[in-house]
Structures are given as structure tokens and as C-alpha cells.
C-alpha positions as CSV (number, residue, x, y, z in Angstrom):
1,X,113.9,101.6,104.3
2,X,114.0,104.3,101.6
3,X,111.1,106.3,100.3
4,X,111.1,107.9,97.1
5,X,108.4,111.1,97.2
6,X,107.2,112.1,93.7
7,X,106.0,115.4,94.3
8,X,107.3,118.2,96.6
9,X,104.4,120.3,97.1
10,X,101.9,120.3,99.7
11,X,101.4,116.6,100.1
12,X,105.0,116.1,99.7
13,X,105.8,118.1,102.6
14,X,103.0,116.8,104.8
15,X,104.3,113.3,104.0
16,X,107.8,113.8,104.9
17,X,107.0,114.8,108.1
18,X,104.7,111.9,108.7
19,X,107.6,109.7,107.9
20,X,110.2,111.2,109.8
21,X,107.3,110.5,112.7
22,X,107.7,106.6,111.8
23,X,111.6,107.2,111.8
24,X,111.7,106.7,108.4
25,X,115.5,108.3,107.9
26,X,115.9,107.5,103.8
27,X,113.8,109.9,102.1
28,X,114.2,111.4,98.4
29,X,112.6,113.9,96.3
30,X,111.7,114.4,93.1
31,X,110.0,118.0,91.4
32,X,111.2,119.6,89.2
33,X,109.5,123.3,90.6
34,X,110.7,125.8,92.4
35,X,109.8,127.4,95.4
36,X,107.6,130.6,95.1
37,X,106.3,132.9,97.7
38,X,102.6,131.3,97.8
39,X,104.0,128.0,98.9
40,X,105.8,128.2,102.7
41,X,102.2,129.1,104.2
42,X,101.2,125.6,102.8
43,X,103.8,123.6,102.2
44,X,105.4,123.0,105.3
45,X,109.2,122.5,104.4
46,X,109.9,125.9,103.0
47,X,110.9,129.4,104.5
48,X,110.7,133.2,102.7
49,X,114.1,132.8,102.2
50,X,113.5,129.6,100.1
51,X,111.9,132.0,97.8
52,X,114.5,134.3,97.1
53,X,116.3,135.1,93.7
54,X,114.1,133.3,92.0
55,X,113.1,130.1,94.5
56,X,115.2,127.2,95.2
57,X,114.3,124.3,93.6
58,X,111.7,122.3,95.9
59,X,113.3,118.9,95.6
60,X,116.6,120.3,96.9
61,X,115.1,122.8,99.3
62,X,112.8,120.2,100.8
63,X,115.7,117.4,101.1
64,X,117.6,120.1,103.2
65,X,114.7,121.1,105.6
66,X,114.3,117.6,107.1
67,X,118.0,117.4,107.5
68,X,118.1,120.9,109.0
69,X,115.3,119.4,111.3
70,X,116.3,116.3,112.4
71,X,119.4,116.4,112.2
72,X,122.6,114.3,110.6
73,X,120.8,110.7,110.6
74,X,118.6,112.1,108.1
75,X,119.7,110.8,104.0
76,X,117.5,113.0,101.9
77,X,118.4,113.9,98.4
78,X,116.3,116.1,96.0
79,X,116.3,115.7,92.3
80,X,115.5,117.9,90.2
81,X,113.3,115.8,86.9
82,X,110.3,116.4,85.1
83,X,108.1,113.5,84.8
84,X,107.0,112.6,80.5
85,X,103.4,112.5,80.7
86,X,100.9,111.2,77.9
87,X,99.4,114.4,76.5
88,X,102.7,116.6,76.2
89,X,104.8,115.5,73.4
90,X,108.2,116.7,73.4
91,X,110.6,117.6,70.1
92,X,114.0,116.3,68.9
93,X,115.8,118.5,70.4
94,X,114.6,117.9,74.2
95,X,114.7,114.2,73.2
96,X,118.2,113.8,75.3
97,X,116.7,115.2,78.3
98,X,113.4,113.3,78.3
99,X,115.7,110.4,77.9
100,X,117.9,111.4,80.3
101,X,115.0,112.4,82.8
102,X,112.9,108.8,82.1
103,X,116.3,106.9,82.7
104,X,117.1,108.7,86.0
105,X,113.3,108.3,87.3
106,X,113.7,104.5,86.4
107,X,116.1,103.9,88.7
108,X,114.9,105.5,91.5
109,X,111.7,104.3,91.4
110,X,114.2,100.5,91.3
111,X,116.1,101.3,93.8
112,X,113.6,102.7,96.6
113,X,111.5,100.4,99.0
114,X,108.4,102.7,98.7
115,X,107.1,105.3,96.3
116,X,104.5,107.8,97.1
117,X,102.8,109.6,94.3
118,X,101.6,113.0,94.9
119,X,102.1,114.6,91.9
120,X,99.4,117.7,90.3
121,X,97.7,116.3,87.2
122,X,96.3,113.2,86.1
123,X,98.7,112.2,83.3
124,X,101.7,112.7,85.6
125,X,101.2,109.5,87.6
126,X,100.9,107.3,84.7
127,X,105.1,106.7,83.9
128,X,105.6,106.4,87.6
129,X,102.3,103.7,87.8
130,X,103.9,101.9,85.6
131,X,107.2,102.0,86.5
132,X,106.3,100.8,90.0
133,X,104.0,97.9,88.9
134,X,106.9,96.7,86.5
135,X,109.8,96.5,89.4
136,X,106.8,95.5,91.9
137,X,107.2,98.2,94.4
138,X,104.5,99.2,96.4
139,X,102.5,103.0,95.8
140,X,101.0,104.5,97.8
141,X,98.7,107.5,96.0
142,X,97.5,110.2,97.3
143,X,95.2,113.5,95.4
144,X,92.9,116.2,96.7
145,X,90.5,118.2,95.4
146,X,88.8,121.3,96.4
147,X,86.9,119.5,99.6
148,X,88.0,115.7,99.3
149,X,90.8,113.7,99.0
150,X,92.0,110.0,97.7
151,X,94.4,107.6,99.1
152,X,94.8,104.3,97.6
153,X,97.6,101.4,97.1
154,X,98.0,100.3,93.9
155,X,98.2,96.5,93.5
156,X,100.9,93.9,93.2
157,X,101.6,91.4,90.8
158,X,99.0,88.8,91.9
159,X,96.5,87.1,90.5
160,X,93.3,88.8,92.0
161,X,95.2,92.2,92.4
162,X,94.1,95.7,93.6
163,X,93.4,97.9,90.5
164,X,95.8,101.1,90.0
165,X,94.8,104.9,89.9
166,X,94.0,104.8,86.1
167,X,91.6,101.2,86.7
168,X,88.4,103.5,87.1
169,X,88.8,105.3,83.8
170,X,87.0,104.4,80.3
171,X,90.0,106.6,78.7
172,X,93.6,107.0,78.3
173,X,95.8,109.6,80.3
174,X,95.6,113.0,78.3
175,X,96.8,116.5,78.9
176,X,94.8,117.9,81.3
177,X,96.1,121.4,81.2
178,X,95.0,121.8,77.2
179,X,93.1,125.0,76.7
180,X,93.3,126.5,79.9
181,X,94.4,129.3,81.6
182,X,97.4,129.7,84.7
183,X,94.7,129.9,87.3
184,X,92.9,127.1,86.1
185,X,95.8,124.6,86.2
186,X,96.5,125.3,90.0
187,X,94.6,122.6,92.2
188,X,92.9,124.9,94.5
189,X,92.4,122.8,98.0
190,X,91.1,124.1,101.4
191,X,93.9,123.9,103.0
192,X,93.1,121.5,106.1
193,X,92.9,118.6,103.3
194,X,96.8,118.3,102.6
195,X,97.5,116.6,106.1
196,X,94.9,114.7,106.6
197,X,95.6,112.7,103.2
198,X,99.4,112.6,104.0
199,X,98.9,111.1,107.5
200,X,96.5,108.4,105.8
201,X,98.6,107.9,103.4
202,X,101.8,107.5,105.9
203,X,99.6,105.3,107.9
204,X,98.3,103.2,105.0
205,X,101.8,102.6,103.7
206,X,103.2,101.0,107.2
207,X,100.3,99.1,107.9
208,X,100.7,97.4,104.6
209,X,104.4,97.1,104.9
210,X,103.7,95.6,108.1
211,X,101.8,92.6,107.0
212,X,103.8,89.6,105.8
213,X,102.2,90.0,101.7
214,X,103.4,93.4,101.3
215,X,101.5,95.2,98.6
216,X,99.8,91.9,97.6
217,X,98.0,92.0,100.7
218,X,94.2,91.7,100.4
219,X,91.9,94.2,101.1
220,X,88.7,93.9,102.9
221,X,85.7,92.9,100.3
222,X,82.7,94.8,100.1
223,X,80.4,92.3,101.1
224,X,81.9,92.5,104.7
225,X,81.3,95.8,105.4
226,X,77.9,95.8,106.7
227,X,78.5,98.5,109.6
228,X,80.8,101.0,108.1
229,X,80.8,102.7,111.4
230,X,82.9,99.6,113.1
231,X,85.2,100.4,109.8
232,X,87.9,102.4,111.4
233,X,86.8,100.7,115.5
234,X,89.9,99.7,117.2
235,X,87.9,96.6,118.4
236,X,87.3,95.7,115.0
237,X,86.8,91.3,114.8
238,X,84.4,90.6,112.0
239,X,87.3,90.6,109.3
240,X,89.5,87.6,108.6
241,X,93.5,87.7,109.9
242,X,94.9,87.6,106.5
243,X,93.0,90.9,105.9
244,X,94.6,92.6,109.1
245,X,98.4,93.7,110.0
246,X,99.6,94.7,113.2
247,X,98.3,98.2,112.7
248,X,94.7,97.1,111.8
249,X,92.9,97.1,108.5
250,X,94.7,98.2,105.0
251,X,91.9,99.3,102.7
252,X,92.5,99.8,98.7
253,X,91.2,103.1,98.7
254,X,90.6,106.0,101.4
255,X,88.3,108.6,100.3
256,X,87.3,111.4,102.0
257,X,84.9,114.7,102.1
258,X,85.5,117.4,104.5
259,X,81.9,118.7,102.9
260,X,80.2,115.8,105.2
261,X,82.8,114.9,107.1
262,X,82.7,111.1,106.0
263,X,85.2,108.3,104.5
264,X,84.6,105.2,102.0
265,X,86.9,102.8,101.8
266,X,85.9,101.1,98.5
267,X,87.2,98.0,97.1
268,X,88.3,98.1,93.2
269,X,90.2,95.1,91.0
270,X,92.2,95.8,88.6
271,X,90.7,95.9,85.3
272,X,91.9,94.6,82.3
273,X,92.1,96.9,80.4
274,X,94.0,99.8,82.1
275,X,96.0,102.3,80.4
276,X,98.0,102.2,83.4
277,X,98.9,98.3,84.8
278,X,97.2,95.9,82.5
279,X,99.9,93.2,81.1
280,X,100.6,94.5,77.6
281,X,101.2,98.3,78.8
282,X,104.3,96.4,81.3
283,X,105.5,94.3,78.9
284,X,105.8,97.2,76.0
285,X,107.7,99.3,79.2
286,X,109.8,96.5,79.9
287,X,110.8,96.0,76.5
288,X,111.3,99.2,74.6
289,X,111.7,101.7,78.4
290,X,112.4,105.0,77.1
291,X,111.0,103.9,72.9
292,X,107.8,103.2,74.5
293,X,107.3,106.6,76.6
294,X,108.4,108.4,73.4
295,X,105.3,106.9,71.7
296,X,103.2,107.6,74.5
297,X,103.9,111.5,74.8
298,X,104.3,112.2,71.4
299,X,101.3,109.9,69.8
300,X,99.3,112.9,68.5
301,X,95.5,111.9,68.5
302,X,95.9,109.7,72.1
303,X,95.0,106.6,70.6
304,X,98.1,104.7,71.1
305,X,97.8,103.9,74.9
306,X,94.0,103.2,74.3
307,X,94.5,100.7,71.5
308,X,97.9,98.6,72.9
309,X,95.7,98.2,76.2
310,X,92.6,97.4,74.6
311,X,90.4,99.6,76.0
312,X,89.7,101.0,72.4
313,X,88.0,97.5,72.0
314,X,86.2,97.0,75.0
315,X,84.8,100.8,74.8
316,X,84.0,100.1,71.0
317,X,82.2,96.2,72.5
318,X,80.0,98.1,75.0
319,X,78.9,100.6,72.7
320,X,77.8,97.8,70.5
321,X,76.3,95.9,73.6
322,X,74.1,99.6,74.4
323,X,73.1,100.1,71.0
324,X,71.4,96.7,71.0
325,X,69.8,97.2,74.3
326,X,68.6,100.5,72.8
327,X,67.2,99.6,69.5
328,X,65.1,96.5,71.7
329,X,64.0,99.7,74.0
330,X,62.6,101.1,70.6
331,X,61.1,97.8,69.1
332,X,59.2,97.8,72.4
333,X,57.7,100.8,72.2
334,X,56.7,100.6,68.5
335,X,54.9,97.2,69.1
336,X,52.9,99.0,72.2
């Protein structure tokens, strides 16, 4: 099996290590960072020496540590790419590179059994979403924040499939690092989050892979979750077989709070609409590949993603919808 690993920071690390625990032996990298003197305390691949002379670059350094320790049966490679995101155009001149950068992510993301996505921001998982959902490879996702973290599987290409990341939002994938400062853009986590979303991520990802669907495996609905503490029992029965692998239960999304010390597994479709899996987004990808994420980064007021999806639509429908509901609200009060 070989596992691609978008991201080479401190989830990147944690996950590795996870995977070399299910003798996963195939695993590549892909960051285009380097390693600086904040990151060996968290990220659990790199040394002080790593750092040196300007840092190695993380992919590379990263795919060395697990061979360095486990040995020759290890096949890790590191590339070094930066991800086009929505948000951050790019000019003529770096157009080669993008190319050359979209092109190369393309076929990894083809030619690996599994991807994880653990990059920083937002708008970075939205080519490698897409991507995934248009060769139908299973993702696994995994984000923290300060004091929780997410964990989800995007879905397959069924009918009544999982929604993606980017299913939940009312808006298109934008620059999230506009306007502010170097501090700011660092994703400040307490620091016991990192492995506990890389193990559940690990742990999601071969319990899916062990049922016979794959990623189109079902999740368990809502309405049979009436004792979420028998959620994560080992004696588990009330759910249906085709909802359970070898390893147990496969929920859609993990989220968890080291605030209250809790998890949800919620259940979310895909929605129609989404900037980031609906039908017309894959279809413009398949068609046009690189054409297609040139119009994406470098569309200047964000609309494009919004409008091909039809989200711009459906937002401008349920503002219609409200309005009505809020000029009866008004009637009602004039006539008492």
C-alpha cells in the first residue's frame, strides 16, 4: 500500500509513525517548508541538526527519518511542491512552476492508495480534495485548533456519499492569511492535540480500508446514536454489519475537545453545492487540469469557484427565502 502525506509538520510526523505501527512500508511526502529550530520539539521526525544552514527541507528530512528508523524495508520519498490554493494568485512568470508543481501533485495523488491531508490553511486542501475525489482515492483529513481537533473521510463516488471538508461552508475557499501578521498565520495548538488526531486518523483510515466498500463505506446515521457513550464500546451491537469493518465503526467525522474532554462523531452528506466535490467543480478539473486551477487562484474577486458550483445561487435563493420570512414577521406585527 502507498500513502501519500500532504503535509510534513506536526501531524505529518505523528502520522508517519502511526503508519509505520500498521507496517505500512510506502510512504511519501509532500511540503514544500523547511525545517526550523521551533519544530523538532513538536514534530517528531526532526533533529537540531535538521535545522542547520538554513533547515533541510521537511519532505526530504522526514522521508529520511523513518528510513533511518526502521530501517531498509522502508520506501519513503519527499517532494518538495507547493500546493496552488484559491486565494493566492500567481504571475506569468511562476506560471511554469505552478504548472509544473499542479502536474507533479496530480500524479501522486494517482498513483498512491491513500492520501492524508494535513496541510495549515483552509484553501490548501481544496486542489488536493479535488484531486482525490476525481481519481476516487480515499482522504483521510485531519486539522487542529488551539484545543480541538477534526478527523474526517471524505466521500466516494456514490450516490448518497459522505460530504468533503469544504461541504459545511456557505463560501468559497479564500486566502486565509490576507491582512495578517507572521504570528497570526501560525496555527497555535496545545501540543498534546497533534497525536491524538494522527492516531485517529491512522485508525480511521485502516478501519475503512478494511471494509469490503472502501471509502464508499456508510457511516453510522444519526438517528442510531441514541447512547453516544456505547459509541466507541468494544461491545458495540445496535449498528447494522454493513456499517462495521473488522476494526469496528468508521465514522464520517471525529471531533474532539481536549477543553471537555469529549468527541462527536457527526454524520454530514455531501452537499450539492460544494466548492470542493460537487459534479461541475470534477468535471471542469478533469477537463481543463492545470487551465482550471489557473482560474481558480488567479480569479481576483473569488467568485469563480462560487458561481461554477452554484453556491452563488443557492446563497442568493436563501436570501430570497429569509427576506420573505422577514417581511411576513413585519406584516405580523403591523396588523397586531
Amino acid at each position: 500500500m502507498k500513502v501519500l502525506l500532504l503535509g510534513a509538520g506536526t501531524l505529518g510526523c505523528s502520522v508517519a509513525r502511526t503508519l509505520l505501527g500498521w507496517g505500512v512500508r510506502n510512504i511519501a511526502f509532500v511540503d514544500n517548508g523547511k525545517v526550523s529550530y521551533s519544530n523538532p520539539v513538536r514534530q517528531n521526525l526532526f533533529q537540531v541538526t535538521d535545522c542547520e544552514n538554513g533547515g533541510k527541507d521537511k519532505a526530504i528530512a522526514a522521508a529520511d527519518a523513518l528510513i533511518t528508523i526502521a530501517g531498509s524495508t522502508i520506501q519513503s520519498d519527499g517532494y518538495v511542491v507547493t500546493i496552488p490554493m484559491p486565494g493566492h494568485p500567481f504571475h506569468d512568470k511562476e506560471e511554469d512552476l505552478v504548472r509544473k508543481d499542479t502536474e507533479k501533485l496530480h500524479s501522486l495523488v494517482d498513483e498512491s492508495d491513500v492520501i492524508f491531508l494535513l496541510t495549515d490553511t483552509r484553501e490548501s486542501r481544496w486542489l488536493p480534495t479535488v484531486m482525490a475525489k476525481a481519481s476516487n482515492k480515499p482522504l483521510i483529513n485531519a486539522a487542529l485548533g488551539l484545543d480541538s481537533w477534526l478527523v474526517m473521510r471524505h466521500g466516494g463516488n456514490q450516490k448518497d456519499r459522505l460530504g468533503c471538508y469544504f461541504c459545511n461552508d456557505v463560501v468559497a475557499p479564500e486566502n486565509s492569511t490576507n491582512n495578517r501578521t507572521l504570528d497570526q498565520q501560525c496555527t497555535v495548538t496545545r501540543p498534546g492535540l497533534a497525536p491524538l488526531a494522527a492516531s485517529m486518523a491512522v485508525e480511521l483510515c485502516i478501519s475503512l480500508l478494511h471494509h469490503k466498500e472502501k471509502q464508499d463505506a456508510p457511516a453510522p446515521p444519526s438517528s442510531s446514536r441514541k447512547d453516544s457513550s456505547q459509541l466507541f464500546s468494544p461491545t458495540i451491537n445496535e449498528v447494522s454489519d454493513e456499517l462495521v469493518s473488522p476494526l469496528g465503526i468508521m465514522p464520517h467525522q471525529i471531533r474532539g475537545s481536549i477543553v471537555s474532554y469529549t468527541m462527536m462523531t457527526p454524520t454530514v452528506p455531501a452537499f450539492e453545492y460544494c466548492t470542493g466535490c460537487c459534479s461541475s467543480v470534477i468535471e471542469m478539473y478533469k477537463r481543463d487540469r492545470f487551465e482550471f486551477v489557473k482560474r481558480v487562484c488567479c480569479n481576483t474577486n473569488g467568485n469563480y469557484l462560487e458561481e461554477l458550483s452554484g453556491l452563488s445561487s443557492f446563497r442568493s435563493k436563501a436570501n430570497a427565502i429569509m427576506e420573505d420570512c422577514l417581511d411576513w414577521e413585519e406584516d405580523e406585527d403591523v396588523e397586531n
